[in-house]
Steps between C-alpha positions, in 0.01 A plus 500: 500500500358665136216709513282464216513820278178730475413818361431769708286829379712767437391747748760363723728796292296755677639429878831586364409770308300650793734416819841480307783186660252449766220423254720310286646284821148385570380458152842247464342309829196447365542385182842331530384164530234540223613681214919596569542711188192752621662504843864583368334796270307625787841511725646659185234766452564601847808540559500691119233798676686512827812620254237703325407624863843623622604597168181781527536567819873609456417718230194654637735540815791673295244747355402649828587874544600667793481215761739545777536362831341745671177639275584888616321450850588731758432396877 
């Protein structure tokens, strides 16, 4: 069956941007029978910002001081 092949606004890069894979996943839903080549970038873009995300969050992790298992609480 072939879907006839429309443009979609671009705005659609915003879920991704904004909700990372899980944006991207349903921005690929949407618009994969209407314009494929918006839906593939939108995947893209999200999987691209949830490396971004763990990347940062590793580092910002790493460059914690001091934290140890038992944050010097006596009972």
């Amino acid at each position: 069956m072939s879907y006839p092949i429309k443009s979609r606004s671009n705005t659609w890069f915003l879920l991704p941007i904004f909700f990372g894979i899980i944006g991207g996943v349903i921005a690929f839903f949407v618009l994969r029978h209407d314009d494929p080549n918006k839906a593939k970038n939108c995947l893209y873009l999200g999987m691209v910002f949830m490396i971004i995300g763990i990347i940062f969050n590793i580092f910002v992790t790493a460059s914690i001081p001091g934290i140890e298992s038992g944050f010097n609480v006596n009972i």
